[in-house]
C-alpha positions as CSV (number, residue, x, y, z in Angstrom):
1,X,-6.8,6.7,-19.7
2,X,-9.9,7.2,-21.4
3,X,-13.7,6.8,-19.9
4,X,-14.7,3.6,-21.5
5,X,-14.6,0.0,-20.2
6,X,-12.2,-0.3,-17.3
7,X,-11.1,-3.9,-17.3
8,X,-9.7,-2.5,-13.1
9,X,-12.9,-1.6,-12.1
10,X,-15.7,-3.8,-10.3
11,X,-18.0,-6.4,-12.4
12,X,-22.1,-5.7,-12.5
13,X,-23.9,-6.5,-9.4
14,X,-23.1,-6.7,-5.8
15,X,-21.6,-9.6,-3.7
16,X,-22.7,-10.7,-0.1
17,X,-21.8,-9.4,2.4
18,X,-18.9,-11.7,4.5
19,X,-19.2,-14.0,1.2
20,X,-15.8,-15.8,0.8
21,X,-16.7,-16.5,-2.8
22,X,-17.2,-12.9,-3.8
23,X,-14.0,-11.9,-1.6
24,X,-11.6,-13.8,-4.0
25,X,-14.0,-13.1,-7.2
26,X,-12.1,-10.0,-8.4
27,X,-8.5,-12.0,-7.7
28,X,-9.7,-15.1,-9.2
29,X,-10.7,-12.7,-12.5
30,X,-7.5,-11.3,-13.1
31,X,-5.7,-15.0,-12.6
32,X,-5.0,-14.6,-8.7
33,X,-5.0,-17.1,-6.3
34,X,-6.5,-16.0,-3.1
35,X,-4.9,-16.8,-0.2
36,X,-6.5,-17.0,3.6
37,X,-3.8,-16.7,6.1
38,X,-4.2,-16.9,10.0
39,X,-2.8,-14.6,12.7
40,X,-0.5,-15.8,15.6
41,X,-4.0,-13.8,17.3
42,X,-6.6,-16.0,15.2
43,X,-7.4,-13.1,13.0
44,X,-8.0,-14.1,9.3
45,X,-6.4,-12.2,6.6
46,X,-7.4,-12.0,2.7
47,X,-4.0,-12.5,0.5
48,X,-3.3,-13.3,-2.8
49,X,-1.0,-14.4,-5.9
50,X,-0.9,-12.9,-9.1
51,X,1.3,-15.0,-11.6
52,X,3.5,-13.1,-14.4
53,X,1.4,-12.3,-17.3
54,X,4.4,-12.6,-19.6
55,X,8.0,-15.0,-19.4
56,X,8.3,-17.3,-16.6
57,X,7.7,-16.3,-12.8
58,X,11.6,-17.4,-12.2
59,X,13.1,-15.2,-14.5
60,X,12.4,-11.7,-12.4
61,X,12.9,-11.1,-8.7
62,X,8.9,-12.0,-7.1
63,X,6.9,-9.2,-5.4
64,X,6.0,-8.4,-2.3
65,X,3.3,-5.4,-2.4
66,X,2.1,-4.2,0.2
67,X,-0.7,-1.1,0.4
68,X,-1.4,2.1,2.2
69,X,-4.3,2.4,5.0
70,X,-7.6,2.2,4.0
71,X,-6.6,0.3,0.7
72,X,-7.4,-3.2,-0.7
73,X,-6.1,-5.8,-3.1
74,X,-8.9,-4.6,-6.1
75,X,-8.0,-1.2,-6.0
76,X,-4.2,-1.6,-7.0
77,X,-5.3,-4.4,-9.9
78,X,-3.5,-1.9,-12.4
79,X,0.2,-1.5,-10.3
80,X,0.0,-5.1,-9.9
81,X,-0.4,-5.4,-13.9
82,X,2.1,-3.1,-14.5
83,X,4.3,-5.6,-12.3
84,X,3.0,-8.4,-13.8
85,X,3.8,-7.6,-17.6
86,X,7.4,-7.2,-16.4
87,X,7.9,-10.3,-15.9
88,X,6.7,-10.7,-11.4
89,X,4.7,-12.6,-10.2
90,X,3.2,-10.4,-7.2
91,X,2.1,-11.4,-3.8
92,X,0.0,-9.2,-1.8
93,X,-2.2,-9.0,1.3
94,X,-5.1,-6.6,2.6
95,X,-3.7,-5.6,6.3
96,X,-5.4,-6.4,9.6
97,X,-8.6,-4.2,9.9
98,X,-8.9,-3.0,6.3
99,X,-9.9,-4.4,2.8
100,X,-11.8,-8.2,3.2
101,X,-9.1,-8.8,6.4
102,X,-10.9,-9.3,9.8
103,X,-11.6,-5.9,11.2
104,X,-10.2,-5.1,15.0
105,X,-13.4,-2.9,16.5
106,X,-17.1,-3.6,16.4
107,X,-17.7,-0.7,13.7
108,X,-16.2,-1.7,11.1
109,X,-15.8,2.0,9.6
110,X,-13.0,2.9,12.5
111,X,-9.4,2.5,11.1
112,X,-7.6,1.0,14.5
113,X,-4.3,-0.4,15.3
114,X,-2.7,-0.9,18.6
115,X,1.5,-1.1,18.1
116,X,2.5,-0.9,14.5
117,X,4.5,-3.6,15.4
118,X,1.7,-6.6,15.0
119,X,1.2,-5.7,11.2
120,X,5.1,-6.4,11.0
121,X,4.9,-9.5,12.6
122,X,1.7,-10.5,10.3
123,X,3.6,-9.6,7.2
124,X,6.6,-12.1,8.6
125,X,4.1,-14.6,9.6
126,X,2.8,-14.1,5.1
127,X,6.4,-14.3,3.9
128,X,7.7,-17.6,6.1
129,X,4.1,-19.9,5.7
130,X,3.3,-18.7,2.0
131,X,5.9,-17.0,0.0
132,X,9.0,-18.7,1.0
133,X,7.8,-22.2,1.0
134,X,7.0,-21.3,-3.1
135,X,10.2,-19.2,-3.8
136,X,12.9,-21.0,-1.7
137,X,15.8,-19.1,-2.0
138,X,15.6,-16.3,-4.4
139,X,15.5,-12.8,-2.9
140,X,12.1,-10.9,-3.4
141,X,11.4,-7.4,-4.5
142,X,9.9,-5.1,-2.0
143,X,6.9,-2.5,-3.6
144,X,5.3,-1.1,-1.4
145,X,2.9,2.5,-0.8
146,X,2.6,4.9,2.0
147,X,1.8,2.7,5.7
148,X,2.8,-0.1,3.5
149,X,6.3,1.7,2.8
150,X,6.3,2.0,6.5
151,X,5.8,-1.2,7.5
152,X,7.3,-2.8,5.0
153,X,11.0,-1.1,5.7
154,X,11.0,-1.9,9.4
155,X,10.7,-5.9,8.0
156,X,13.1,-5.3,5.3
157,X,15.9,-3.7,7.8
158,X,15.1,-7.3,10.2
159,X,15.6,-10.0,7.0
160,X,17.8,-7.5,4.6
161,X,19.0,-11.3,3.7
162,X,15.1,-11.6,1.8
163,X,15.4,-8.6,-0.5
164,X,16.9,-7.6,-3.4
165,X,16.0,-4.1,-3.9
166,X,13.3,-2.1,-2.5
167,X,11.1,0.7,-4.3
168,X,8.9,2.4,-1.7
169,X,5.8,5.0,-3.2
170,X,5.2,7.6,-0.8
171,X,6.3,5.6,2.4
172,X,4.7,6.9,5.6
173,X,8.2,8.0,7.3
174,X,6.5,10.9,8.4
175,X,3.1,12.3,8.4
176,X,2.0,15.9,7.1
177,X,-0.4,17.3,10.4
178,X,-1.7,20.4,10.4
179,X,-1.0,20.6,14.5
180,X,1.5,22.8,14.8
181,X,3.9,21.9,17.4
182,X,5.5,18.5,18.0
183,X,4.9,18.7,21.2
184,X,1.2,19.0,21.0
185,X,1.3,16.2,18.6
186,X,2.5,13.7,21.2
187,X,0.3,15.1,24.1
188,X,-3.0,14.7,22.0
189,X,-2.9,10.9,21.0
190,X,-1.4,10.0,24.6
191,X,-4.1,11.6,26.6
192,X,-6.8,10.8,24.1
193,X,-5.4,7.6,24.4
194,X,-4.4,7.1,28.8
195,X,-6.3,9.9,29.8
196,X,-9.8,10.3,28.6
197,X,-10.3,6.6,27.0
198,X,-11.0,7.3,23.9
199,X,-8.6,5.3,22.4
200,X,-11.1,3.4,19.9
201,X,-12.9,6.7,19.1
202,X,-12.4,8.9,15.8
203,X,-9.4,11.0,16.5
204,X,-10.0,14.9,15.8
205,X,-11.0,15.7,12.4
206,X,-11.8,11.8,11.5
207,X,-15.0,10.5,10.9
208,X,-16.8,7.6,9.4
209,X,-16.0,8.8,5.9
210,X,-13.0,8.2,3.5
211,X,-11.8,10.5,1.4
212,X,-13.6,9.0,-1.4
213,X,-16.7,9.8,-0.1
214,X,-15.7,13.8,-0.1
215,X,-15.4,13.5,-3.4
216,X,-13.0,14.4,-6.3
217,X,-12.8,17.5,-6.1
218,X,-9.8,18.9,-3.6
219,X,-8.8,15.3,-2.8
220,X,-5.3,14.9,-1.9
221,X,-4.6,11.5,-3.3
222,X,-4.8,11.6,-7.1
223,X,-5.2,14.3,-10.1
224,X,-6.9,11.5,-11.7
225,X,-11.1,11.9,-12.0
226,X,-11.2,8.3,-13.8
227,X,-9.2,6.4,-11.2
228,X,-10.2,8.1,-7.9
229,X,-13.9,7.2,-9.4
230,X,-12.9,3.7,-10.1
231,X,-11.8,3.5,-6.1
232,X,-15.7,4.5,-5.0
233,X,-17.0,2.0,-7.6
234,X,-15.4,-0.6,-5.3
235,X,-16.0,0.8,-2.8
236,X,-19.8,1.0,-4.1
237,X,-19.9,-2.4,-5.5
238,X,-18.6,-4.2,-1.8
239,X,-19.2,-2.0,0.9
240,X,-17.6,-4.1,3.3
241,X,-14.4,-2.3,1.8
242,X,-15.2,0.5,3.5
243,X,-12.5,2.3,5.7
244,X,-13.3,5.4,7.5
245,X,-10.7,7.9,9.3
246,X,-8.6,7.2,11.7
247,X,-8.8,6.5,16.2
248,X,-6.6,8.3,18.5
249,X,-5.2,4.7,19.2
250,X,-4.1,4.4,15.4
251,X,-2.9,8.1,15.6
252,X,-0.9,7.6,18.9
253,X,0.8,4.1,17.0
254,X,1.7,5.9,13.4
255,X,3.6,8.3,15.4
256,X,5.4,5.4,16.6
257,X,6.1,3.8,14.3
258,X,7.2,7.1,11.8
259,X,9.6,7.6,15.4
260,X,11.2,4.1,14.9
261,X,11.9,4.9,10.4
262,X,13.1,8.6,11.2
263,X,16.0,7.1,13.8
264,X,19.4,7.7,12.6
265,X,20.5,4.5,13.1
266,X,17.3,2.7,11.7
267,X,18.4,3.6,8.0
268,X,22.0,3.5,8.0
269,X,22.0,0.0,8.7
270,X,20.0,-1.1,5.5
271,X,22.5,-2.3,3.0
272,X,19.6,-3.2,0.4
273,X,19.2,-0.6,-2.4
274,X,16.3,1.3,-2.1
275,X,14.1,4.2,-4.3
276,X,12.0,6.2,-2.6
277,X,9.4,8.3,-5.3
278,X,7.7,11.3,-3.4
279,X,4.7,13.4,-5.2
280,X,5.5,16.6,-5.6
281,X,1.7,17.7,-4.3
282,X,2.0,15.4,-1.1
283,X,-0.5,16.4,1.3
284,X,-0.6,13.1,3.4
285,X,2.7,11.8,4.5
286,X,5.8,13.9,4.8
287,X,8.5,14.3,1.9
288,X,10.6,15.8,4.3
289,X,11.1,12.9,5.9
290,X,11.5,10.8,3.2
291,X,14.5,12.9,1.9
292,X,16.3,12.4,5.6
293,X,15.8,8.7,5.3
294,X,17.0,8.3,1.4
295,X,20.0,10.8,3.0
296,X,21.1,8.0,5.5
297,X,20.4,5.3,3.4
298,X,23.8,3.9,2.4
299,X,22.3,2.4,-1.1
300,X,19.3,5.0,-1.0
301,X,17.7,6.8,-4.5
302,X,15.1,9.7,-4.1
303,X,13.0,10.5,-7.4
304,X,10.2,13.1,-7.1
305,X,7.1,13.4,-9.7
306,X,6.4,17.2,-9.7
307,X,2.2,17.6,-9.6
308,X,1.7,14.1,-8.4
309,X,-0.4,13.7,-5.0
310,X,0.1,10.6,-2.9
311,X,-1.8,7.5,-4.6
312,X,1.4,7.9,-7.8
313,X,0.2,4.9,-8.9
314,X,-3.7,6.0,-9.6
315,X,-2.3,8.9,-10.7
316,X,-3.2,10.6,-14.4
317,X,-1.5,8.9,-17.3
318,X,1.3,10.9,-17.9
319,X,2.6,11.5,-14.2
320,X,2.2,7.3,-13.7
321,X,4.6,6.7,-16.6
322,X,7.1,8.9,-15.1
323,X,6.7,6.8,-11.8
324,X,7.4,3.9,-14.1
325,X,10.1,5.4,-15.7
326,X,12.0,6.0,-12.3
327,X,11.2,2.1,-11.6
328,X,12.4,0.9,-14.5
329,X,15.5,2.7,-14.5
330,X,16.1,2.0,-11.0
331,X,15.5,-2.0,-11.8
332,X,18.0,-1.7,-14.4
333,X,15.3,-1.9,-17.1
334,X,15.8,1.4,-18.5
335,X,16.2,0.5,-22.5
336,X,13.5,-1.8,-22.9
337,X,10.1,-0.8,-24.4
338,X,7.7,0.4,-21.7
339,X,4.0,0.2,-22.8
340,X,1.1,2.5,-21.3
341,X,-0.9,1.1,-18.4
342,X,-4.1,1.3,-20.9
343,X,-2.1,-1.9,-23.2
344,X,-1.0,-3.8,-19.7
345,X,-5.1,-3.6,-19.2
346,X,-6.2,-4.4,-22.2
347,X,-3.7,-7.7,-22.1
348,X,-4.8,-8.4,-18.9
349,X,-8.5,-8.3,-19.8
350,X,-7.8,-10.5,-22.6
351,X,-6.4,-13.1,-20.6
């Protein structure tokens, strides 16, 4: 991917802050239809619908993607493309306190969540008032990246009846920690959390900034200088993107909810087939875990991208086509023509 104009990457100017118009500008751009959806709580939650950009929306399974923390619908524009050109139409959603979603605490900055649990029954709440009512009965492909992955398989395993296959990206199954004993690791959240209140503060080592504001260089989510700095540019261009680190509260309910995915039992009942691509230079969530899960799965498929950190699909040219190579052959598409993600953006920018 060269330097030049990156049809992905933010338009000139800024929007408004809490401007509806601006929020579904970028979607609306790259022929989305945004979609407002409304909590069993009364939270409002930015989603969208991105139509196939070649055959007919019938012919391939539809999409469900669903991001990592911190993430928002712009800044996964291109793997939505790539989805696109093959023929899916994609459905997506920024979660609960992240992206142009309602955030949970007064400062925004502060990634929260109570239970895992209530982004699973949003995500339900999506597929039963939105997707399902447009689909009917055909079965939907699951795509989904790091908490996404999490999430995502703990909705799958509830309606296995909903999906076809499933191709998770780094799935959060377990988290990479540099405390070093378990037991320490479920002591720390619990009495931040029921001992000393600080349950909506910044857990240790997390602060107001992302990773993106650190910089490129040592950043453990992608190899690539061009797409990392296409991330910021969002991030530049709407600030109310912004998501900091993490609260002891969010801490105490990924450990949870990684509990619930590494159970035995939790993935030996999942009948649908599943491939699960870990990066080779993971730093974030643990690959450890992932092999255990794709061990117990009884249709699972492990593919690792030696070199790759965790964001595989903002990752440098060469390393995202191998990702796309392992999902193509996984989706049974492994003789046809793939083309480079720089001709899916060019296509896309011309239509």
């Amino acid at each position: 991917m060269n330097a030049g104009a990156d049809p992905f990457g933010p338009p000139g100017g800024r929007p408004a802050d809490g401007e509806p118009a601006a929020s579904e500008a970028a979607i609306r751009a790259h022929g989305g239809r945004p979609i407002w959806l409304t909590t069993s709580d009364g939270l409002r939650l930015r989603a969208a619908r991105f139509p196939a950009l070649v055959g007919d929306d019938r012919e391939a399974a539809p999409v469900l993607f669903l991001n990592g923390r911190a993430d928002f619908i712009e800044k996964n524009l291109e793997g939505l493309a790539e989805l696109r050109r093959r023929g899916h139409a994609v459905w997506t959603l920024d979660w609960r306190g992240q992206g142009r979603s309602a955030r949970l605490l007064a400062d925004p900055l502060r990634g929260h969540a109570l239970d895992f649990g209530i982004f699973v029954e949003d995500l339900e709440r999506f597929v039963d008032h939105f997707i399902r009512p447009e689909i009917g009965e055909r079965r939907l492909l699951l795509f989904a990246h790091s908490m996404g992955g999490n999430i995502g398989l703990r909705f799958l395993r509830g309606r296995q009846s909903l999906f076809e296959r499933a191709v998770l990206v780094a799935p959060m199954i377990g988290l990479r920690t540099r405390v070093p004993s378990r037991t320490l690791l479920r002591v720390l959240p619990w009495a931040a959390c029921r001992v000393l209140g600080r349950a909506e503060q910044y857990a240790l080592g997390q602060d107001p900034a992302g990773p993106q504001a650190r910089g490129f260089e040592g950043n453990r989510l992608t190899s690539c200088p061009i797409r990392f700095q296409r991330t910021l540019n969002w991030l530049n261009h709407d600030p109310s993107l912004w998501v900091g680190g993490t609260t002891w509260s969010w801490v105490r309910a990924a450990l949870a909810t990684t509990a619930i995915t590494a159970e035995v039992a939790f993935a030996e009942r999942i009948e649908v087939p599943i491939l699960v691509i870990a990066a080779g230079a993971e730093r974030i969530v643990d690959n450890r875990a992932m092999a255990r899960l794709v061990e117990r799965l009884p249709k699972g498929r492990l593919a690792i991208i030696p070199d790759a950190r965790h964001e595989l699909l903002l990752e440098s040219d060469g390393l995202r086509q191998t990702v796309w190579r392992e999902i193509d052959d996984f989706l049974g598409r492994a003789g046809q023509p793939r083309t480079p993600s720089r001709d899916a953006s060019l296509e896309l920018a011309a239509s």
